[in-house]
Structures are given as C-alpha cells and as structure tokens.
C-alpha positions in Angstrom: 44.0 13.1 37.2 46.1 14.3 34.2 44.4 15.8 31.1 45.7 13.1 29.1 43.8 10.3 31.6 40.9 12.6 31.6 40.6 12.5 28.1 41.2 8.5 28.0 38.4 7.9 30.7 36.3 10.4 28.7 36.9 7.8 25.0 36.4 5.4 26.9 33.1 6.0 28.9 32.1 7.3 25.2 33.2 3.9 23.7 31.2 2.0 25.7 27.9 4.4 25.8 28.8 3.7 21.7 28.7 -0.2 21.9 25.8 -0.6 24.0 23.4 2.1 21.8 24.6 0.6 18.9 24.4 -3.0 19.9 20.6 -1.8 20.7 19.7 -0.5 17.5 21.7 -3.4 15.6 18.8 -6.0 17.7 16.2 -3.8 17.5 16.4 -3.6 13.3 16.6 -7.1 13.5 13.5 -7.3 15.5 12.0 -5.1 13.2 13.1 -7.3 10.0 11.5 -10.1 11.4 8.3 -8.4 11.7 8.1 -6.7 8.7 9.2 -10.2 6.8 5.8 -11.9 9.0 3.7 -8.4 7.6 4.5 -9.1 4.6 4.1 -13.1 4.5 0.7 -12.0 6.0 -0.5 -9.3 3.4 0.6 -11.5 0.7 -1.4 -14.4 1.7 -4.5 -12.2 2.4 -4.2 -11.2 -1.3 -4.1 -14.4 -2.9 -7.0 -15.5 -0.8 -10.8 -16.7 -1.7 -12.6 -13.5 -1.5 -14.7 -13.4 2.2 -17.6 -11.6 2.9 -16.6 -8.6 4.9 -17.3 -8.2 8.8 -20.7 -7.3 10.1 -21.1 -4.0 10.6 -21.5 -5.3 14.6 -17.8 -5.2 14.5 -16.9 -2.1 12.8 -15.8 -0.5 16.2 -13.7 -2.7 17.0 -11.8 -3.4 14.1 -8.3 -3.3 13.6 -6.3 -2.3 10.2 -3.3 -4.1 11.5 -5.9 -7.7 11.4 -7.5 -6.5 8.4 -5.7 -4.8 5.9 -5.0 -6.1 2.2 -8.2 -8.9 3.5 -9.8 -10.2 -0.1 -13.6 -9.9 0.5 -16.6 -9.6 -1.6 -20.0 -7.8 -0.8 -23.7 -7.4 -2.9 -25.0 -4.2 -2.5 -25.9 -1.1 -5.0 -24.2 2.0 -5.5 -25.3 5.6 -4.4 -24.4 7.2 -7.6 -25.0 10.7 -6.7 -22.8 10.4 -3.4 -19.2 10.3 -5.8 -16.4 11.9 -4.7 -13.1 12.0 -6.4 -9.6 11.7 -4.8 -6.6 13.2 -6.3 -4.4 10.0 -7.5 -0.9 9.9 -9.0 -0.5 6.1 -10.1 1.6 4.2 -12.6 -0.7 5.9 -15.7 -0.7 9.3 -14.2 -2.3 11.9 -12.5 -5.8 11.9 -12.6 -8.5 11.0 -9.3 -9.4 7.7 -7.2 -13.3 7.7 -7.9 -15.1 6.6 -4.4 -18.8 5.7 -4.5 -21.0 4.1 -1.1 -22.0 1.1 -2.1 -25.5 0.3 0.1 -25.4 -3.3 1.5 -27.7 -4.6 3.7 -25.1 -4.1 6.6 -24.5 -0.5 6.5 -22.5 1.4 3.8 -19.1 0.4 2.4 -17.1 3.1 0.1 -15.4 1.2 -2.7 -12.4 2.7 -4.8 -14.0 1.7 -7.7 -10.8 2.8 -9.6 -8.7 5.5 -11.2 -9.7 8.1 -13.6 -7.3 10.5 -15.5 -7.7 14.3 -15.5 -9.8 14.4 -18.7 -12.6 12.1 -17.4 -13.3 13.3 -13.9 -16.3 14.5 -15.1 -19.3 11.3 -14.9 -20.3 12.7 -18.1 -17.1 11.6 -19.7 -17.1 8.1 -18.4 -19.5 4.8 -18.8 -23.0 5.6 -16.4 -22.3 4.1 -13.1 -23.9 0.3 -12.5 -27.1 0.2 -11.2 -28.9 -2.2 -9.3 -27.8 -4.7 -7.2 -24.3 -6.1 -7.8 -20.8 -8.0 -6.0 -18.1 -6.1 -5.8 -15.2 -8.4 -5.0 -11.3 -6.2 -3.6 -9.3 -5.4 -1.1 -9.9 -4.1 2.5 -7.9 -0.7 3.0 -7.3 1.2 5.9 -9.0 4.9 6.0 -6.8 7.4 5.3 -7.2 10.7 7.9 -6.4 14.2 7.3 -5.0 14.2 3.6 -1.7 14.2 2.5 1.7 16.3 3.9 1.1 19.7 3.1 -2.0 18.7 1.2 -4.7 18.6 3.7 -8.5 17.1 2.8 -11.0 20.5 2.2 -14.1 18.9 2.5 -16.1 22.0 1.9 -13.9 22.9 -1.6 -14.2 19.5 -2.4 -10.6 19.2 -2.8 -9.8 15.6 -1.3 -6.0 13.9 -1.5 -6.5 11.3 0.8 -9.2 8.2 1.3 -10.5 9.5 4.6 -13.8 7.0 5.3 -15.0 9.3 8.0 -14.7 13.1 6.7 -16.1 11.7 3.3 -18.9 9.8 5.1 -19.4 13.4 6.6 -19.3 15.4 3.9 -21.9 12.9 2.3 -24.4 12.6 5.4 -23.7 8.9 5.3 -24.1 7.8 9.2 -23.5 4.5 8.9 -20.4 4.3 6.7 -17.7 1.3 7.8 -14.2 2.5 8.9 -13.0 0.9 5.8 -12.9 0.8 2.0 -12.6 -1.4 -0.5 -9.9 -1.0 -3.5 -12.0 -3.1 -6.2 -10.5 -5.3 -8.7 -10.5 -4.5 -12.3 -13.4 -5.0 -13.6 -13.9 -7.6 -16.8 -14.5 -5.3 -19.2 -12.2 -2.4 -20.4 -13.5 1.3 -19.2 -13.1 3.4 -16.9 -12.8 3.8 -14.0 -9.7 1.5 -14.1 -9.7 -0.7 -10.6 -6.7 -3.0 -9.1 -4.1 -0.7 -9.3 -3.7 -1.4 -5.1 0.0 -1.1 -4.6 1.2 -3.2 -2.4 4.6 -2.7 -1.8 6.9 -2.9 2.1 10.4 -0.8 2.0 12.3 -3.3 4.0 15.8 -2.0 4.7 16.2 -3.3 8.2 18.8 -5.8 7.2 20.7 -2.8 5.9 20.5 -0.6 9.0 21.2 -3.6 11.0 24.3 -4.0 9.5 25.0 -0.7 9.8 24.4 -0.3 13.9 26.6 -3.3 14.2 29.5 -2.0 12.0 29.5 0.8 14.4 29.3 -1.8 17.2 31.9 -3.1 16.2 34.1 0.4 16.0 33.1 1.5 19.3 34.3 -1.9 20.8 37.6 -1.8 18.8 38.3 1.8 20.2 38.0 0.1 23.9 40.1 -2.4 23.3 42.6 -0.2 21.6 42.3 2.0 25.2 41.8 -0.6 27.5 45.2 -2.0 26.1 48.7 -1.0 28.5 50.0 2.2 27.4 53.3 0.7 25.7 51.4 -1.4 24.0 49.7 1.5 22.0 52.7 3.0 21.0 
C-alpha cells in the first residue's frame, strides 16, 4: 500500500471511530437531559408539597437520598441545646455558619439546619436562647454530607466542620441513634436568628448543550468520510 492510501485508510478508520464515539455521547446527553428534566420535575414537586411526617426510624437503613431528597416533612420533638454544632456556610448574605441542633423525637434523633448565622453571632450568647420544650419543626429532607468540602476536610476533634456530615456529627456528639438525614427548616415566623429556608435548590442542566455539541462533531467526522469515501477525481 502506498503512503498516501495508508494515510487515507488511517482518516478514514479515524472518521468512523469519530462518528460512532460521538454519536454515543450526543444519545447519551440526551439521556442524561431527560433525567435531569424528570429530577428536577420530581424535587420541585416534593417542595411544594403538604409537609409529611418523616419515615420511621425502622427505615432509616434502608433509605435512599435519590427517593427522598428535597421531601417536605414535619416532626414534634425538642431540641438538645447543648449538642450545637456550627457548619461553615457561605450563602446569599455571606459567610457566616449553618447552626445544627438534634432535635429528640420520639423516633430517634433528627439534626435540623435550623438556619444560618453570620460570623458575629456564632456565639449562642449573641443570638435569641434556643426553643425549649416540645415543638414542630416543618423543612426539607437533605442528604448527609460526608467527609467535608475539597480541600476542606471535617476536623471533628478541632471542631472545625464545612460539611453537614449526619454521621461524624452524630459521633462527635455521642448521639447513637441519629437518622442518616437532616432537615433544612423553613424560616421561621418571626425575624431572628438563626435565619432558616435559605435551601438552594438549584440543577446545572447543560446536557442540551453538550448534546449539541457531540453531534456537531458527529456530524464532522461523517462529512470527512464522505469527503474520503468519494472517487479520487472527484476530490480534486
């Protein structure tokens, strides 16, 4: 074979490799669009739903975020005031801490968010004395939130915390029978702090982008085989 067929047969194996990888990512961001758009559907109706009492702590095990995230619930228990712990926060009124207190039910003990605090007010001291005695707490179901954040790891024994992590707080606490959840609560009815329902609930959807993209490559790879595939006169 001559080195100029050699170096067709090799654009054209590498056309075709081209065209069929990129034809495969094209259907697979479309795939992934399609899910992401029923995710979303689902999250948004969870929000907007009637509260629901939590599940029974029977279930805890076997409980999956992907069924239960973003769920609206509401649960009567009291809060174990001296079990706090802040998480570092960086919201939409600035840095400051996520302040996380067990709240006892008669299940086993949930940690609620009960809201953000800035810098100046970490202290309890500095804020309104925490509710006592039984009370509902109505929010969201979150995911737990392992290891910290990138390059920011949870120090449980510095008390240094940047993530919601259920189970090293629960650990840190001597709380045995903390659920593998929390709950972000909703701003309360009266101004103070700490300030709830800041959840941010917001899906990067791009698919249809990079969908578009894999196909416009597609779409080059198969041009360049029929521009090979074609007689050789034809080329010129």
């Amino acid at each position: 074979m001559s080195e100029g067929g050699a170096k067709r047969g090799f654009l054209l194996i590498l056309c075709f490799a081209g065209l069929l990888l990129f034809t495969s990512l094209g259907i697979w961001q479309v795939e992934r669009r399609a899910w992401k758009l029923d995710l979303i559907a689902r999250v948004d109706a969870r929000i907007h739903a009637a509260p629901v009492p939590p599940p029974a702590a029977a279930a805890w095990p076997r409980l999956d975020p992907r069924d239960y995230e973003y769920r609206r619930v509401r649960v009567r228990g009291r809060f174990l005031a001296n079990s706090e712990t802040l998480v570092d926060a960086l919201t939409e009124r600035g840095a400051g801490s996520w302040v996380l207190t067990p709240l006892q039910t008669g299940d086993g003990v949930i940690l609620v968010n009960r809201g953000f605090v800035p810098d100046a007010y970490e202290a309890p001291g500095r804020r309104p004395a925490q509710p006592r005695g039984a009370l509902m707490v109505t929010g969201l179901m979150r995911a737990s939130e392992p290891g910290g954040r990138f390059l920011r790891p949870n120090e449980p024994r510095q008390e240094r915390w940047f993530s919601r992590d259920v189970a090293a707080i629960a650990a840190a606490r001597g709380i045995s029978n903390a659920a593998p959840f929390f709950i972000d609560a909703d701003a309360a009815p009266h101004a103070g702090l700490p300030i709830g329902g800041l959840t941010v609930v917001r899906f990067r959807n791009a698919h249809l982008l990079y969908a578009l993209t894999w196909f416009g490559l597609a779409g080059l790879s198969l041009a360049g085989l029929v521009l090979l595939l074609k007689p050789a006169q034809k080329r010129r």
